[in-house]
N, C-alpha and C positions, 0 to 999 in steps of 0.2 A: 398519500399513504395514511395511515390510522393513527393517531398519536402513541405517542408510550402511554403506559399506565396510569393513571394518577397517585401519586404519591401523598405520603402522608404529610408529607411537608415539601412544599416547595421548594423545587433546586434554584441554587442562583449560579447561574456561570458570566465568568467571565473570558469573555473574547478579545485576546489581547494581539492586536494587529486587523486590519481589513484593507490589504490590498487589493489586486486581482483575484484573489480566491478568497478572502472572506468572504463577499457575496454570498455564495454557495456555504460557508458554515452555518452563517445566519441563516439562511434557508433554510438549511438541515433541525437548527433549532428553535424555530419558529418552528417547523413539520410537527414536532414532540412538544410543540402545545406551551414550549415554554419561553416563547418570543417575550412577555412581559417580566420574566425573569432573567434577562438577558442582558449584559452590560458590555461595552467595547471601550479600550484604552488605546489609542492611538494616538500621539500627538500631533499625525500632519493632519493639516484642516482638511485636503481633499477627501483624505481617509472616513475623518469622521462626515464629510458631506454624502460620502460614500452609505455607507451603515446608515444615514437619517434617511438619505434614499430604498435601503431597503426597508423601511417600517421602526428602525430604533426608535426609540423615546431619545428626546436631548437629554433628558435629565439624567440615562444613565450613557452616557458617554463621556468619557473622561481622557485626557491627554498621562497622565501617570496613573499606567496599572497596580503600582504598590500601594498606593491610596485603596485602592477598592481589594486587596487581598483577605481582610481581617472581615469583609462584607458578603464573601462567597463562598461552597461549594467546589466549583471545579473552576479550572483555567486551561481556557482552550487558545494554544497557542499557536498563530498564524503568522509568524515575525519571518525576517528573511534568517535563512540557514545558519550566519556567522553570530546571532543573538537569540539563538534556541536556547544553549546552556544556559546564561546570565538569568534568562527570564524562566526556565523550569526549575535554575537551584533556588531560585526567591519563592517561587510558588509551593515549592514543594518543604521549604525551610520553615513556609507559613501552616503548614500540614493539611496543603490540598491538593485532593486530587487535578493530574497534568491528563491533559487530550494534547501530543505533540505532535503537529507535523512530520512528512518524512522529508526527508531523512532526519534521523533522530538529533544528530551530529556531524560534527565537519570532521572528526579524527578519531583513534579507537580511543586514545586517554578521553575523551573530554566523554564517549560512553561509558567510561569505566567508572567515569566520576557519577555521571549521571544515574547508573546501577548505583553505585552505594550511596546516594545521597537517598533514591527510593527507598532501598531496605532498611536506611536508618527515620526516614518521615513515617512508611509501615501503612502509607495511602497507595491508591491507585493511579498506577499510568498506563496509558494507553498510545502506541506510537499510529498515525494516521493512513496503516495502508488498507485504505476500503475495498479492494479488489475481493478482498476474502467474505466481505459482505453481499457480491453480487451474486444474485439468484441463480446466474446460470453457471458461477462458480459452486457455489454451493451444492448447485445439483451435478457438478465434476466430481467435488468432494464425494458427497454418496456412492458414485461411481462406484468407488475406488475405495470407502469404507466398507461398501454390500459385497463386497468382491465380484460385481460383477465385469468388470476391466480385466480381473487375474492377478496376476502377478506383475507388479510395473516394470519396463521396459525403457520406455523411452520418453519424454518428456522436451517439447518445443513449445517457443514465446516467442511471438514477435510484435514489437511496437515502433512502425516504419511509415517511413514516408516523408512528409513535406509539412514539417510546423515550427515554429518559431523555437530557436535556441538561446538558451540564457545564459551568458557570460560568467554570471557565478554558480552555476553547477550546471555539469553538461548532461549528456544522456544517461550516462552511468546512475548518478545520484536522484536525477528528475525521471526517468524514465524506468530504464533497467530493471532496478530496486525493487518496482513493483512486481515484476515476473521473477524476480530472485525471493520475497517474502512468499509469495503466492509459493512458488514450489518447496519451498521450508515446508509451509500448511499443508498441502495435498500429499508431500510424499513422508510429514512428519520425521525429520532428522535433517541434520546442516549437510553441505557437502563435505567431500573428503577431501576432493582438489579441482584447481579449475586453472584454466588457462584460457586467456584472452588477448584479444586486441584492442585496442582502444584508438581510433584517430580523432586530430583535427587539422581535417584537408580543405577547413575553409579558411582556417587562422583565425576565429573568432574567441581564443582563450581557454577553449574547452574542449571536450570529446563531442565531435558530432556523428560517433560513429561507434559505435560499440557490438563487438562479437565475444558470446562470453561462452565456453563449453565449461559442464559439470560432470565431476562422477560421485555419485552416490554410496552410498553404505547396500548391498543387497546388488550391485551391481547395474544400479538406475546410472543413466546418461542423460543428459540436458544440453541444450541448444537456444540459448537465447541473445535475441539480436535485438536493438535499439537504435533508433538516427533515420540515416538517410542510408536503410539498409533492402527498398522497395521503390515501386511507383505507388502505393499509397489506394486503397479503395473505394474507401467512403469519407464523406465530411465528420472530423473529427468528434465525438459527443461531448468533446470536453473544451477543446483550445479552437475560439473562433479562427476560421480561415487557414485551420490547417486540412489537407487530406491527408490519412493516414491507414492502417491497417492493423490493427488490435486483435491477435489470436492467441490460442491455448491449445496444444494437440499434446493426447495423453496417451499411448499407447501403450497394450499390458496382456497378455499370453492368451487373455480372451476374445480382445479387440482392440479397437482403439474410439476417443473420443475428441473431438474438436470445438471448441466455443470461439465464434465471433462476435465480441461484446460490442463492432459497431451495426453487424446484421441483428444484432439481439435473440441468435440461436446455439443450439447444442446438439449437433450430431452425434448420435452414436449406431456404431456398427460393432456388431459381434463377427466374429472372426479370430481363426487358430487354423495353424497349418499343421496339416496332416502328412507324413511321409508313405509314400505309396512306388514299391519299383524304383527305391532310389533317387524320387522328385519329391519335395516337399510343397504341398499343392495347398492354396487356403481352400480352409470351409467356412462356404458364409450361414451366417445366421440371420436374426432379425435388422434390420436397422429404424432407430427410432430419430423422432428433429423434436426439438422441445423451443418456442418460441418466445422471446421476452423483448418484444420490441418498442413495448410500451414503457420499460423500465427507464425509466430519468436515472442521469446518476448522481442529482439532487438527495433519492429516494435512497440510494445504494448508503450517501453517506448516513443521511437519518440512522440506518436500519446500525450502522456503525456506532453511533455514538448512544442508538438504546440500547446495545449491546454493553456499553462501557456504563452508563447507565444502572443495568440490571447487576454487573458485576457489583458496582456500588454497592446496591440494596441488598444484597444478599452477600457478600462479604465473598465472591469467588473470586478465582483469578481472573485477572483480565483477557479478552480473548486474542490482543498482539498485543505479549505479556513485552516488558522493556528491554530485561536480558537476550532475548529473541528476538526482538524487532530493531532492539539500538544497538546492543552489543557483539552479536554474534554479525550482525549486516554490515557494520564498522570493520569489525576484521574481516569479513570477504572482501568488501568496498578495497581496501588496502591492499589484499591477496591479489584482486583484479588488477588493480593498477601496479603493482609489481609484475605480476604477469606479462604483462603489456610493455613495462619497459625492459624486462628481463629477455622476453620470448622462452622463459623458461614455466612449466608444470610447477604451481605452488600446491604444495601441500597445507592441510588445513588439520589443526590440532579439536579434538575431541575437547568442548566444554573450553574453548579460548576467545 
């Protein structure tokens, strides 16, 4: 992809963490042209043998991130989940802008904390769900801002199949999350209630198994599933040696539309039912496919982070602004898993 813009001044980020998925940051920021201003803090040596492999300089690799704070820009943070907070309140204490992984947090307090430590630094954070960055989301979104959808309807996610489960956060928080922000974006406002299930039928520590139903403001419904909730399609674009199945169906008074981010297309079909004699019969219209199968989601993140980027330079909000991406996903995250253990419909409070 094209690099960002060039700036008047050189950014310096720092990358603090490169485990399994740093790779893929450092990629993202090498893409924007700014691999030479790039630093990584990690103190396990495989980590940093890691990061030298992908092109770091030694020189800027360092084992203590706080060393290099008073040296940087932004900090893009890649730690594991239980030392996101520790490491975004230093950063941000230092008054730099945070790139944080998802999930934002492990509990609503420690987002609540995380929101007001933002409003009080008065920098930019950015929480890391890149789904909103992919082209063929984005051309969902249009969908659904041109009106050509209609009126929304019904809304389904699913991200199933067969890939590796992580003991310290299960599908909910690894998986889920992503089609719980994604529909925040598209349908713009939180849910009202939701009621789920959550399993772990392998006894591995976690939820390997997640059914999450939503109701909307405007009378939108959602359906989304994560785990081992399929037999899985394609080889996963992300997690070697998984197969899985990665979709979005959008349906709305005009038709409906569908993305498969591992086929790399976008169906849509116009469509509205007509009552005739007492049968409500559809009328089809056009159906269009939009292809993006050349899309890396190396690229997706790039396009994420010049986004976070551009907020910088121009002093906007962020586009997964923290209140919305940490705080308000914290309390579903918790709604959910009450749910689950209740088997009771949680209600969700306006602005909590």
């Amino acid at each position: 992809m094209a690099g960002h813009p060039a700036k008047s001044r050189a950014v310096k980020v720092l990358q603090v963490g490169c485990g399994n998925f740093g790779p893929a940051h450092i990629s993202a920021w090498q893409a924007l042209g700014l691999g030479a201003h790039l630093y990584v803090a990690d103190p396990d040596p495989e980590a940093q043998a890691r990061a030298r492999g992908c092109g770091v300089n030694q020189r800027n690799i360092t084992s203590d991130f706080k060393a290099m704070l008073d040296h940087v820009d932004i900090v893009d943070i890649v730690v594991p989940l239980p030392v996101h907070l520790p490491v975004a309140l230093a950063a941000l204490d230092a008054g730099r802008h945070v790139l944080l992984e998802k999930p934002a947090t492990a509990t609503v307090a420690q987002a609540r904390e995380l929101v007001d430590c933002a409003r009080k630094a008065g920098t930019k954070v950015q929480i890391g769900y890149q789904l909103r960055f992919h082209p063929l989301s984005m051309a969902m979104k249009k969908l659904m801002t041109d009106g050509v959808l209609g009126k929304p309807v019904y809304l389904a996610a699913q991200y199933s199949g067969f890939k590796r489960l992580r003991a310290d956060s299960g599908v909910l928080t690894n998986d889920a999350v992503r089609f719980l922000d994604l529909a925040r974006w598209l349908l713009g406002t939180p849910p009202q209630s939701v009621f789920a299930e959550l399993r772990d039928d392998l006894g591995c520590g976690a939820a390997g198994l997640a059914l999450i139903g939503l109701r909307y403001p405007g009378g939108v419904v959602a359906r989304i599933e994560a785990g081992r909730t399929g037999v899985g399609h394609h080889p996963d674009t992300v997690v070697p040696g998984a197969i899985t199945t990665h979709t979005l169906t959008l349906v709305g008074s005009l038709g409906a539309a569908e993305v498969d981010y591992h086929a790399g297309t976008l169906l849509h079909r116009r469509a509205r039912f007509e009552a005739r004699d007492g049968i409500w019969s559809p009328e089809f219209g056009e159906v269009s496919r939009r292809t993006e199968q050349a899309c890396d989601w190396g690229d997706v993140m790039a396009q994420g982070f010049a986004a976070f980027l551009d907020a910088i330079e121009n002093d906007t909000v962020s586009p997964v602004p923290v209140a919305e991406a940490a705080l308000e996903m914290a309390v579903l995250c918790a709604a959910i898993e009450r749910s689950s253990q209740t088997g009771a419909r949680i209600p969700l409070e306006a602005g909590s």
